[in-house]
Backbone atoms as SQL, in Angstrom:
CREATE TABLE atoms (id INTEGER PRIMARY KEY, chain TEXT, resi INTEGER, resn TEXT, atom TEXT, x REAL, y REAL, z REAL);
INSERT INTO atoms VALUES
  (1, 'A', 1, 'UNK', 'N', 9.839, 19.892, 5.380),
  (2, 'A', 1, 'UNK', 'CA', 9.271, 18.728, 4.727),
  (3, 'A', 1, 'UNK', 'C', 8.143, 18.123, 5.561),
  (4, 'A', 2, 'UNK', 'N', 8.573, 18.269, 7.063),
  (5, 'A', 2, 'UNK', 'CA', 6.941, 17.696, 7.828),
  (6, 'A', 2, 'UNK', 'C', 5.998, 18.546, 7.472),
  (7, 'A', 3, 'UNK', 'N', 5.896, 19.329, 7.208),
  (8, 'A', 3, 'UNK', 'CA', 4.896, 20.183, 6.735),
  (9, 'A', 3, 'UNK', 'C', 4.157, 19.858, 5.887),
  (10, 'A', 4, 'UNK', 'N', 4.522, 19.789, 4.678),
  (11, 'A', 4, 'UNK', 'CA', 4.190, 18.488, 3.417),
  (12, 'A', 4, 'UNK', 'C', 3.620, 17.542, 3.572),
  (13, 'A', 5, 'UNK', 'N', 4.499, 16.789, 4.783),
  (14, 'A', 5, 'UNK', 'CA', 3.632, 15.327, 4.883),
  (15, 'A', 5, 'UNK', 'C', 1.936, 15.539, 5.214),
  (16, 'A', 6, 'UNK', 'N', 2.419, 16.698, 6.419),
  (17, 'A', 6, 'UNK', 'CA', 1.154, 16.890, 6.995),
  (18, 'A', 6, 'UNK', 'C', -0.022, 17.464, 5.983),
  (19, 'A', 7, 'UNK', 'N', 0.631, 17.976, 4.679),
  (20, 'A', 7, 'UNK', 'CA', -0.410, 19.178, 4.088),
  (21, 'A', 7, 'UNK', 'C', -1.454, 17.672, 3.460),
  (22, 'A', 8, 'UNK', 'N', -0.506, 16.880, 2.670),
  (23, 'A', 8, 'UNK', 'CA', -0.872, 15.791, 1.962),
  (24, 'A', 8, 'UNK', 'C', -1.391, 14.915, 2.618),
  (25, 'A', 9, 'UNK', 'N', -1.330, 14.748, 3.590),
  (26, 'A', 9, 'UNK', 'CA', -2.316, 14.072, 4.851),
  (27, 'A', 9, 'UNK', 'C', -3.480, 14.450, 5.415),
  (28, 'A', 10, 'UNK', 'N', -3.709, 16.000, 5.235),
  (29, 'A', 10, 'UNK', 'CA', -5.020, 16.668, 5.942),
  (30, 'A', 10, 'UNK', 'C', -5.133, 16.634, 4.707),
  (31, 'A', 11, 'UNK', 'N', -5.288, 16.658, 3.606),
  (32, 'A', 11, 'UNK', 'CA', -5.608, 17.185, 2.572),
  (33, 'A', 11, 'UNK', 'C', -6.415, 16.064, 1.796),
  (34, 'A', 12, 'UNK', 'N', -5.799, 14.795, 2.251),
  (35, 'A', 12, 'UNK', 'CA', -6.154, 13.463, 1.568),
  (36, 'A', 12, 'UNK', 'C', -7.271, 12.952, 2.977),
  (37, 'A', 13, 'UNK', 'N', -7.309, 13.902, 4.048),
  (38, 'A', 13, 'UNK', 'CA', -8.430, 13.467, 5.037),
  (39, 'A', 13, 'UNK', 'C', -9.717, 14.129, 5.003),
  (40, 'A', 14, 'UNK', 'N', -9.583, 14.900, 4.999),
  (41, 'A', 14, 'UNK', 'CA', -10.463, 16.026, 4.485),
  (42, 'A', 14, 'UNK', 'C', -11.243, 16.013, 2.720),
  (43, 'A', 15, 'UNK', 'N', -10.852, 15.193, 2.140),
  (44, 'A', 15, 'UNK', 'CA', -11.129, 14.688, 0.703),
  (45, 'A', 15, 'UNK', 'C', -12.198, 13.103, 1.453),
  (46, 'A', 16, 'UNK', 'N', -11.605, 12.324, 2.409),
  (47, 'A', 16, 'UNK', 'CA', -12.398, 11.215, 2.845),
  (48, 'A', 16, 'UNK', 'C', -13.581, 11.623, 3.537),
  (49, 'A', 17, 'UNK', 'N', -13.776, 12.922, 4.310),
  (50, 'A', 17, 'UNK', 'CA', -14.794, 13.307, 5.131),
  (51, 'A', 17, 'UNK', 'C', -16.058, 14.231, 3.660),
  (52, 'A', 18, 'UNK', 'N', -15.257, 14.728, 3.103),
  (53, 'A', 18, 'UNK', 'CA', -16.131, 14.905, 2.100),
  (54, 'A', 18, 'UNK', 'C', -16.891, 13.684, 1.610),
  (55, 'A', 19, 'UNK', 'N', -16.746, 12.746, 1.601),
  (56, 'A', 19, 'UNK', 'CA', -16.686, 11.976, 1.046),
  (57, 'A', 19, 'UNK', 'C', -17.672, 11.183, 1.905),
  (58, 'A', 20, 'UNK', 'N', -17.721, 11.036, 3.028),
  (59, 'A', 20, 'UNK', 'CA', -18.896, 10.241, 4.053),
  (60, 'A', 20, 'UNK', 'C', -20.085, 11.298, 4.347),
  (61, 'A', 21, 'UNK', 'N', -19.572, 12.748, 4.262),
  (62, 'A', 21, 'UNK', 'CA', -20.770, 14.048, 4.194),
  (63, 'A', 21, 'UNK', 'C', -21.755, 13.488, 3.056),
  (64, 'A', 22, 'UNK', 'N', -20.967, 13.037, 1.729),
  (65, 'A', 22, 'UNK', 'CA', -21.511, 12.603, 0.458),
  (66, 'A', 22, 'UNK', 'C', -23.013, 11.191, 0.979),
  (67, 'A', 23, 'UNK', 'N', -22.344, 10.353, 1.170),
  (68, 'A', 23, 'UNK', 'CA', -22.748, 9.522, 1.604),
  (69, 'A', 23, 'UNK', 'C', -23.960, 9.658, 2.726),
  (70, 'A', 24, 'UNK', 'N', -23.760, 10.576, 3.940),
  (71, 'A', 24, 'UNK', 'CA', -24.655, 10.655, 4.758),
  (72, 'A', 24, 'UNK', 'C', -26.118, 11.494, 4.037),
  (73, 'A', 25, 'UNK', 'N', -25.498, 12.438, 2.910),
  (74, 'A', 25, 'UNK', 'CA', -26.592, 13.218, 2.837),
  (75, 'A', 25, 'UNK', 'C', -27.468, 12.865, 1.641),
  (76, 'A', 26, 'UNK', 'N', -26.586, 11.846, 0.763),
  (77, 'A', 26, 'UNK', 'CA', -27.619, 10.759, 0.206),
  (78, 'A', 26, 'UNK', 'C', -28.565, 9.961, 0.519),
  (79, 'A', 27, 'UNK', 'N', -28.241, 9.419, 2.152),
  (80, 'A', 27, 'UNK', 'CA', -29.336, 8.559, 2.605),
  (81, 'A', 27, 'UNK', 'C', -30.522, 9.735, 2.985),
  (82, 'A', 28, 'UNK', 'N', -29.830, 10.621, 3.751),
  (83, 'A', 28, 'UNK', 'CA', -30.735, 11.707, 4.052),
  (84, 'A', 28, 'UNK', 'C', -32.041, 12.061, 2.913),
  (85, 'A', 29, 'UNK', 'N', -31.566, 12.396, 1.768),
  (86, 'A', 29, 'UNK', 'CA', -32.304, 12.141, 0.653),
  (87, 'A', 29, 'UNK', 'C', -33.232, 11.341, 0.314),
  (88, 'A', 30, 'UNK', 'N', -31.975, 10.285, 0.271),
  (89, 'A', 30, 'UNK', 'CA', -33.287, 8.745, -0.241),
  (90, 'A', 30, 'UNK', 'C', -34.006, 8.565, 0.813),
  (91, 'A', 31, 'UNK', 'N', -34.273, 9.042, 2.344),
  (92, 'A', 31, 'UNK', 'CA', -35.471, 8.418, 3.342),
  (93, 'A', 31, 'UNK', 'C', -36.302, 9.721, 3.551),
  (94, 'A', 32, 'UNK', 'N', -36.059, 10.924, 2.158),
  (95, 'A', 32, 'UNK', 'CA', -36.677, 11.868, 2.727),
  (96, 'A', 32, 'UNK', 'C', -36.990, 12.457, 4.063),
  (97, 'A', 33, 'UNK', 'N', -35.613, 12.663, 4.174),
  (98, 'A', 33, 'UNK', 'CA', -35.506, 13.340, 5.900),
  (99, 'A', 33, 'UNK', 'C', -34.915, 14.758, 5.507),
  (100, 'A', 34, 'UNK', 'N', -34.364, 15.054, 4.387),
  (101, 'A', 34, 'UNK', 'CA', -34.267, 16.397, 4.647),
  (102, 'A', 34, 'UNK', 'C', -34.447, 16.498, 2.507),
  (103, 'A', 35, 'UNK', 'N', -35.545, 17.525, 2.211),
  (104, 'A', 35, 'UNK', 'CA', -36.204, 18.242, 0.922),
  (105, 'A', 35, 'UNK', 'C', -35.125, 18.569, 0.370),
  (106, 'A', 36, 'UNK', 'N', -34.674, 18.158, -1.022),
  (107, 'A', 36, 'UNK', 'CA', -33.976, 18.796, -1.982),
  (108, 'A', 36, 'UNK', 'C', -34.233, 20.071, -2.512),
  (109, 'A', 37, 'UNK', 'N', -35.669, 20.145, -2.267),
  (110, 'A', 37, 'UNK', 'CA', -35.911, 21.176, -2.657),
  (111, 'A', 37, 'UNK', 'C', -35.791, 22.658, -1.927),
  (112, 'A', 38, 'UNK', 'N', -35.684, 22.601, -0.756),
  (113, 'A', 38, 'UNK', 'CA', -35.411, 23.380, 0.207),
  (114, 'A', 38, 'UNK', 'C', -33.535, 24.050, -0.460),
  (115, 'A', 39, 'UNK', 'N', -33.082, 25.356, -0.651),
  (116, 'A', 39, 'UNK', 'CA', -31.946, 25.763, -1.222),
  (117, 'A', 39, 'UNK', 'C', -30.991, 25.630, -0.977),
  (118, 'A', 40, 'UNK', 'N', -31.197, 25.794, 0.525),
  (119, 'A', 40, 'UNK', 'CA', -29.595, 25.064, 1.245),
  (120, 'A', 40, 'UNK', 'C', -29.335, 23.718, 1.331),
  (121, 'A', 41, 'UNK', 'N', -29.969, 22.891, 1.459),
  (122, 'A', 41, 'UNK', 'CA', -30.185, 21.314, 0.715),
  (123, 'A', 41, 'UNK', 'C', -29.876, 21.161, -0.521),
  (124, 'A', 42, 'UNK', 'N', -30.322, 22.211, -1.401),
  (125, 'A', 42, 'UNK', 'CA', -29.682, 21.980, -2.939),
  (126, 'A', 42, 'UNK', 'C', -28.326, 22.168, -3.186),
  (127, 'A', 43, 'UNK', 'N', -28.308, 23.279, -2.538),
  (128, 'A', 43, 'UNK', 'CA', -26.964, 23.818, -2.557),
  (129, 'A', 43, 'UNK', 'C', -25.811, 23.145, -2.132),
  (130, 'A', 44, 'UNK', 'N', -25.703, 22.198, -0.518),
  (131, 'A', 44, 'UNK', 'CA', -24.912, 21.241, -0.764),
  (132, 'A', 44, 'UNK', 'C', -25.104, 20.328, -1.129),
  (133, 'A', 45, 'UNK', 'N', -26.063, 19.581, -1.232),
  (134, 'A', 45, 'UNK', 'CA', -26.124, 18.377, -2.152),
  (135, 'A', 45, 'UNK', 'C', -25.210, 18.723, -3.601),
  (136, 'A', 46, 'UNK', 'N', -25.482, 19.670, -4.072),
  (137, 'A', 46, 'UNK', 'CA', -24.588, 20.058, -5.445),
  (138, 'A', 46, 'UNK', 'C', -23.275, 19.920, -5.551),
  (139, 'A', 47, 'UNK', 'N', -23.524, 20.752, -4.387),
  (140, 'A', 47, 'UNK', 'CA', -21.566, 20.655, -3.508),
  (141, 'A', 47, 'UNK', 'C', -21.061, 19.490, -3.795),
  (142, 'A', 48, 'UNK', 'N', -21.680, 18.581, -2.726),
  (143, 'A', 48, 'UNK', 'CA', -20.807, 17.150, -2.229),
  (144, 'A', 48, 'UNK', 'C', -20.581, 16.332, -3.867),
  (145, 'A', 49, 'UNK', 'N', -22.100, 16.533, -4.842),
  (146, 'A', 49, 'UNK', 'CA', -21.924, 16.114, -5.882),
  (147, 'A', 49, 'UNK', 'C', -20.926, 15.993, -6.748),
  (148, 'A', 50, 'UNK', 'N', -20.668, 17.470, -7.177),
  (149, 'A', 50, 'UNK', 'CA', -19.599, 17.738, -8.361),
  (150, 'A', 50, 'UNK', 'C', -17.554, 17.881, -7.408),
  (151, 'A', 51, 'UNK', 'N', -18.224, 17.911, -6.169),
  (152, 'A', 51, 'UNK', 'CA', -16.791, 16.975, -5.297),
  (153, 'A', 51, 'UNK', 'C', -16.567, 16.007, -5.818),
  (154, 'A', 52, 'UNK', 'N', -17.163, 15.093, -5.403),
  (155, 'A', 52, 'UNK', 'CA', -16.876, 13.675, -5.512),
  (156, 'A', 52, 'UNK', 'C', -17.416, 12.936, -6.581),
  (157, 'A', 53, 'UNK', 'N', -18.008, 13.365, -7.743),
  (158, 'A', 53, 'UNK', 'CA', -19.064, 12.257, -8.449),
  (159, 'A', 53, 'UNK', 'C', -17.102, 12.527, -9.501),
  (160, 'A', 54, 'UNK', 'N', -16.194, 13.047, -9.381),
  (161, 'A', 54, 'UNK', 'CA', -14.998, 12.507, -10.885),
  (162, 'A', 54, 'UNK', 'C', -14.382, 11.497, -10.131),
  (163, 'A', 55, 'UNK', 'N', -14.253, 11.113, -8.517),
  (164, 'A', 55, 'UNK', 'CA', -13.572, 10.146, -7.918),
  (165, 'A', 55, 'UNK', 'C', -14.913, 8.698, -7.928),
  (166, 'A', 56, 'UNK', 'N', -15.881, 9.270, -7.730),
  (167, 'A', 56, 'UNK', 'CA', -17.147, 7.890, -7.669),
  (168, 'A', 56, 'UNK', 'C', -17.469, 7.830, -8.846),
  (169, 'A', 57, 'UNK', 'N', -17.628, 8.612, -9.960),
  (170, 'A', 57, 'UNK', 'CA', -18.307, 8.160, -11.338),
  (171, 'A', 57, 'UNK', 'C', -17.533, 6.926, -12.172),
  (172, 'A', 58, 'UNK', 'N', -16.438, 7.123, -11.621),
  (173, 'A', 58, 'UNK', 'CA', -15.189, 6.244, -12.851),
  (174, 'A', 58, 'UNK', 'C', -15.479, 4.574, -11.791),
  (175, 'A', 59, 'UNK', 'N', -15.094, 5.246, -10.705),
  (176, 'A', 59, 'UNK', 'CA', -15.560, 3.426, -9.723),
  (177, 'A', 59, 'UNK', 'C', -16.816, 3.067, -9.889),
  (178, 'A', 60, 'UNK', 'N', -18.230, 3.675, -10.077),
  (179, 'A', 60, 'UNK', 'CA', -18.960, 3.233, -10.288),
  (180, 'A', 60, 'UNK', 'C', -19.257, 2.407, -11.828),
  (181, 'A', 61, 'UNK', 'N', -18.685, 2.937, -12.504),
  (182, 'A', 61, 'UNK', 'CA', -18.980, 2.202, -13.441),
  (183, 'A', 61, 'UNK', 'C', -18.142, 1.208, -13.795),
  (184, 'A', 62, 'UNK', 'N', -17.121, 1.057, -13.602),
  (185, 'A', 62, 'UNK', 'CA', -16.530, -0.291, -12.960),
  (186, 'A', 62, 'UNK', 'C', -16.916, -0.985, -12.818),
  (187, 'A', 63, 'UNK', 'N', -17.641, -0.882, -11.073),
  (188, 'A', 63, 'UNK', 'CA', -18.357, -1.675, -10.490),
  (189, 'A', 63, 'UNK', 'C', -19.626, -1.998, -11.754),
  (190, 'A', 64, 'UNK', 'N', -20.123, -1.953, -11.994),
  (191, 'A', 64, 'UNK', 'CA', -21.166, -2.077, -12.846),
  (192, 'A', 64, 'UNK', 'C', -20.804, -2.722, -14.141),
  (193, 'A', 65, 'UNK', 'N', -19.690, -2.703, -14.587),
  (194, 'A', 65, 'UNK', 'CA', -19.049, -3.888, -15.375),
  (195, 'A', 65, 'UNK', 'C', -18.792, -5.024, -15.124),
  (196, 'A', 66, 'UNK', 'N', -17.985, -4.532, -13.927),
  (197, 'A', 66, 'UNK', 'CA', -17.600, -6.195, -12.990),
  (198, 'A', 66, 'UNK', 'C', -19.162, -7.061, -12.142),
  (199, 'A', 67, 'UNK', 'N', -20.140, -6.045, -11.671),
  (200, 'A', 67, 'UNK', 'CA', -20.795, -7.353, -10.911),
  (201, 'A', 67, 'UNK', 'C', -22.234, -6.589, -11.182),
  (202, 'A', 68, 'UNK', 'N', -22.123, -5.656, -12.281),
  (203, 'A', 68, 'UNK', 'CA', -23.525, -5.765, -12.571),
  (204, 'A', 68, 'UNK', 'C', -24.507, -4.669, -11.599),
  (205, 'A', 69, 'UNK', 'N', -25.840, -4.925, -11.713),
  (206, 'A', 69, 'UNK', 'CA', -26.249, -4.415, -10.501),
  (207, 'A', 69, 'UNK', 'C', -26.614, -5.559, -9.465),
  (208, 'A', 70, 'UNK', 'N', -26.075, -4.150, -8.218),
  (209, 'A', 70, 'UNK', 'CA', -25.791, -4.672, -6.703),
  (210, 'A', 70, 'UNK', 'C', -26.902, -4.349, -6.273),
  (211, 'A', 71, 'UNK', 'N', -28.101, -4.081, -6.867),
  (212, 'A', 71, 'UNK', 'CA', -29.429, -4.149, -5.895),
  (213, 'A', 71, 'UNK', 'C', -29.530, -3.022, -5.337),
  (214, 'A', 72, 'UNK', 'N', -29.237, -1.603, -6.174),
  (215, 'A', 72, 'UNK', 'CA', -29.326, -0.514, -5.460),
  (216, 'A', 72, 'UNK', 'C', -28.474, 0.005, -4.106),
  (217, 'A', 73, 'UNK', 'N', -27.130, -0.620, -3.657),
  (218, 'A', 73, 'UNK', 'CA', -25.977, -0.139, -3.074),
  (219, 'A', 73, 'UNK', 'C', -24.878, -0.215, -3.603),
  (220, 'A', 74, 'UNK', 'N', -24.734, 0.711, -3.323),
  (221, 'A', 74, 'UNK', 'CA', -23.681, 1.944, -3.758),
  (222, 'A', 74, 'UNK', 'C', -22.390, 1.713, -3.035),
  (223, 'A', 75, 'UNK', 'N', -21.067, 0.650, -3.582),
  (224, 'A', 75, 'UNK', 'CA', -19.901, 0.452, -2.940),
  (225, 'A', 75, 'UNK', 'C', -18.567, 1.328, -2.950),
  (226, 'A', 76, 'UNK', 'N', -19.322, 2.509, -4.271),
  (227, 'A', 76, 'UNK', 'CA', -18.076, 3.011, -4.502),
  (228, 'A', 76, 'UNK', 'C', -17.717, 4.330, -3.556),
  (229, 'A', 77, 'UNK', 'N', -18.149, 4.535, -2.823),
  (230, 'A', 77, 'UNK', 'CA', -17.297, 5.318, -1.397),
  (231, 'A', 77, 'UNK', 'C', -16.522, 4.455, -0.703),
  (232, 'A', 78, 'UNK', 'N', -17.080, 3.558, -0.446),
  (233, 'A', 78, 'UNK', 'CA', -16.473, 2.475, 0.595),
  (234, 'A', 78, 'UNK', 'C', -14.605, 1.975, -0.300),
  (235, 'A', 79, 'UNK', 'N', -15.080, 2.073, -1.875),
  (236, 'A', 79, 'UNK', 'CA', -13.849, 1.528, -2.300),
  (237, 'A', 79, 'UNK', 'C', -12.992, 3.251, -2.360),
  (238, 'A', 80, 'UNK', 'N', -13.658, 3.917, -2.351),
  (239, 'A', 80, 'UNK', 'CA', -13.006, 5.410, -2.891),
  (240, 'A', 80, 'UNK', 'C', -12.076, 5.327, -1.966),
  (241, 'A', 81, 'UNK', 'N', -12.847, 5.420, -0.198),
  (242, 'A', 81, 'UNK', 'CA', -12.201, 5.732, 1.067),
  (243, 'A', 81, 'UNK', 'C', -10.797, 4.384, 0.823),
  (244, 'A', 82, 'UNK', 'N', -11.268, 3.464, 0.975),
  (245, 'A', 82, 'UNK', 'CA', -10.017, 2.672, 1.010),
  (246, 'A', 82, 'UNK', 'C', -8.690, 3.061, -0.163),
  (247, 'A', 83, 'UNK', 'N', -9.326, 3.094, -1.309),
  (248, 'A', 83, 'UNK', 'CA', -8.013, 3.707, -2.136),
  (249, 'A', 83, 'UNK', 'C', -7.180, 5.164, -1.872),
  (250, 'A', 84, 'UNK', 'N', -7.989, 5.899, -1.242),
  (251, 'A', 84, 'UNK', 'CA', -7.549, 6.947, -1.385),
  (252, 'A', 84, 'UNK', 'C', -6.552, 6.762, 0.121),
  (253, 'A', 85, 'UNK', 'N', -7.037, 6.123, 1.205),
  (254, 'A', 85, 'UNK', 'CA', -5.932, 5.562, 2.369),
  (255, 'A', 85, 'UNK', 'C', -4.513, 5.291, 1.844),
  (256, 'A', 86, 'UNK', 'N', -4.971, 4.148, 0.741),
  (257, 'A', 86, 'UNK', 'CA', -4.127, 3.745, 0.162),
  (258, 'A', 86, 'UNK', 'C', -3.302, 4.299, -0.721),
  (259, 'A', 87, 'UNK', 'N', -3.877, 5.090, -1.212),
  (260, 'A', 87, 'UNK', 'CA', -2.825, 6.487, -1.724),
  (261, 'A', 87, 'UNK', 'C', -2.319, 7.406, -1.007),
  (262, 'A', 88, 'UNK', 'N', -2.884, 7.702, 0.080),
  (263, 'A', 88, 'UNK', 'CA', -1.931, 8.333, 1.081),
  (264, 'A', 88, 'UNK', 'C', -1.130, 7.939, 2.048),
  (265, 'A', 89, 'UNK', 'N', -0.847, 6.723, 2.088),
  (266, 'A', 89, 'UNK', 'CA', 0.500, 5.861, 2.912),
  (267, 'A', 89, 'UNK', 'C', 1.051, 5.718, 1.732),
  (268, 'A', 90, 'UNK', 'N', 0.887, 5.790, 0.717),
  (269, 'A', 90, 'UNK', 'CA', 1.955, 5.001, -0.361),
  (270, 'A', 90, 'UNK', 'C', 2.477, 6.454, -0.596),
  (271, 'A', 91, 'UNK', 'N', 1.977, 7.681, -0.752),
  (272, 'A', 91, 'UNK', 'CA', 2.820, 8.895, -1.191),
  (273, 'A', 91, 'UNK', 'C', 3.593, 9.550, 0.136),
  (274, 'A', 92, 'UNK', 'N', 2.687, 9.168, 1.366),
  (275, 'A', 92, 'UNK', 'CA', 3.914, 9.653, 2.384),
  (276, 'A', 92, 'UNK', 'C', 5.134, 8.997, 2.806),
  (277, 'A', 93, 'UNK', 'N', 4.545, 7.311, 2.824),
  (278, 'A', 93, 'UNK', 'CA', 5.615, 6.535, 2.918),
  (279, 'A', 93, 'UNK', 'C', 6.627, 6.311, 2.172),
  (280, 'A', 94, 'UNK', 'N', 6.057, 6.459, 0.781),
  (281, 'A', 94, 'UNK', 'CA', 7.092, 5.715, -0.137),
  (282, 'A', 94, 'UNK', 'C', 7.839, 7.314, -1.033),
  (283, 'A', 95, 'UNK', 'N', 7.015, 8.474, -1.234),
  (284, 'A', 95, 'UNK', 'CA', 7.811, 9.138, -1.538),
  (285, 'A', 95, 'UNK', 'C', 8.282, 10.325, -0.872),
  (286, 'A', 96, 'UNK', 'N', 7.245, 11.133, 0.243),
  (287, 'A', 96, 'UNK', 'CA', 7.698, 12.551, 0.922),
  (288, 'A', 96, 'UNK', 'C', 8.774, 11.733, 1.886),
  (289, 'A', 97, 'UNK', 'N', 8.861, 10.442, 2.796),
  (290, 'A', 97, 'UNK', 'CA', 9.512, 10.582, 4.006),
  (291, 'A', 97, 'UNK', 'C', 10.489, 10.295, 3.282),
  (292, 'A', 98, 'UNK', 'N', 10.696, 9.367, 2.196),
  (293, 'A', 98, 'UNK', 'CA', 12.235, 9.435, 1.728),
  (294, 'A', 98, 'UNK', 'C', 12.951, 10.992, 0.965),
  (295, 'A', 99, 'UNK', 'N', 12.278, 11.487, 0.784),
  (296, 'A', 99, 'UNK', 'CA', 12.640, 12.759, 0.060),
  (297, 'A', 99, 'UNK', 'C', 12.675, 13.765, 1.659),
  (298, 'A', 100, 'UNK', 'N', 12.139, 13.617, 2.487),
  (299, 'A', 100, 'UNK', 'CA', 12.640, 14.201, 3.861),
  (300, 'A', 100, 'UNK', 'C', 13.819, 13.871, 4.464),
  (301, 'A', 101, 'UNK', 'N', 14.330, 12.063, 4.060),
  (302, 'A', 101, 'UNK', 'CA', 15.405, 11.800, 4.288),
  (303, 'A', 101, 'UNK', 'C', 16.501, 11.989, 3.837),
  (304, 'A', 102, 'UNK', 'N', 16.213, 12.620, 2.624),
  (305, 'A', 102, 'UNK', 'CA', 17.806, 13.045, 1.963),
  (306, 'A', 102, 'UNK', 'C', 18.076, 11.508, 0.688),
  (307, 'A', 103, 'UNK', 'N', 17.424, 10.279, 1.011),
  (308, 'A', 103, 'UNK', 'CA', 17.234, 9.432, -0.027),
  (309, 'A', 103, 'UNK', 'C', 17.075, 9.451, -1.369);
């Protein structure tokens, strides 16, 4: 069962680092420091995209109900990372360690 915890733990960390790769290589973009057009630039940019835009598309537009536009920043990583924390103490805590315990 530690095994588990651990899989669902690297697994839900490794989903957050995707997730700031996302983020870093957007700014990268927007200050034109590294060409989209260049293939390996496309290529992960695409990547990180269709990763993460089914966890950021649904918060973004949220956000955009609730407060509108924010002036061109972009909160929904910042809320992704925190929920998804928050989904991974609540599934190790509340359901693998009791199911490790025999509970």
């Amino acid at each position: 069962m530690n095994a588990l915890i651990w899989l669902v733990g690297t697994a839900f960390q490794i989903y957050i680092w995707i997730l700031i790769a996302h983020v870093i290589m957007s700014l990268l973009i927007s200050f034109k420091i590294v060409d989209t057009r260049h293939p390996v630039v496309n290529q992960i940019g695409r990547f990180l995209w269709q990763v993460t835009e089914p966890v950021l598309g649904p918060i973004r537009r949220l956000l955009g109900k609730v407060f509108g536009n924010l002036g061109g920043i972009d909160l929904s990583p910042l809320i992704a990372i925190v929920l998804l924390q928050f989904l991974s103490m609540f599934i190790i805590d509340s359901i693998l360690i009791p199911l490790a315990n025999g509970l």
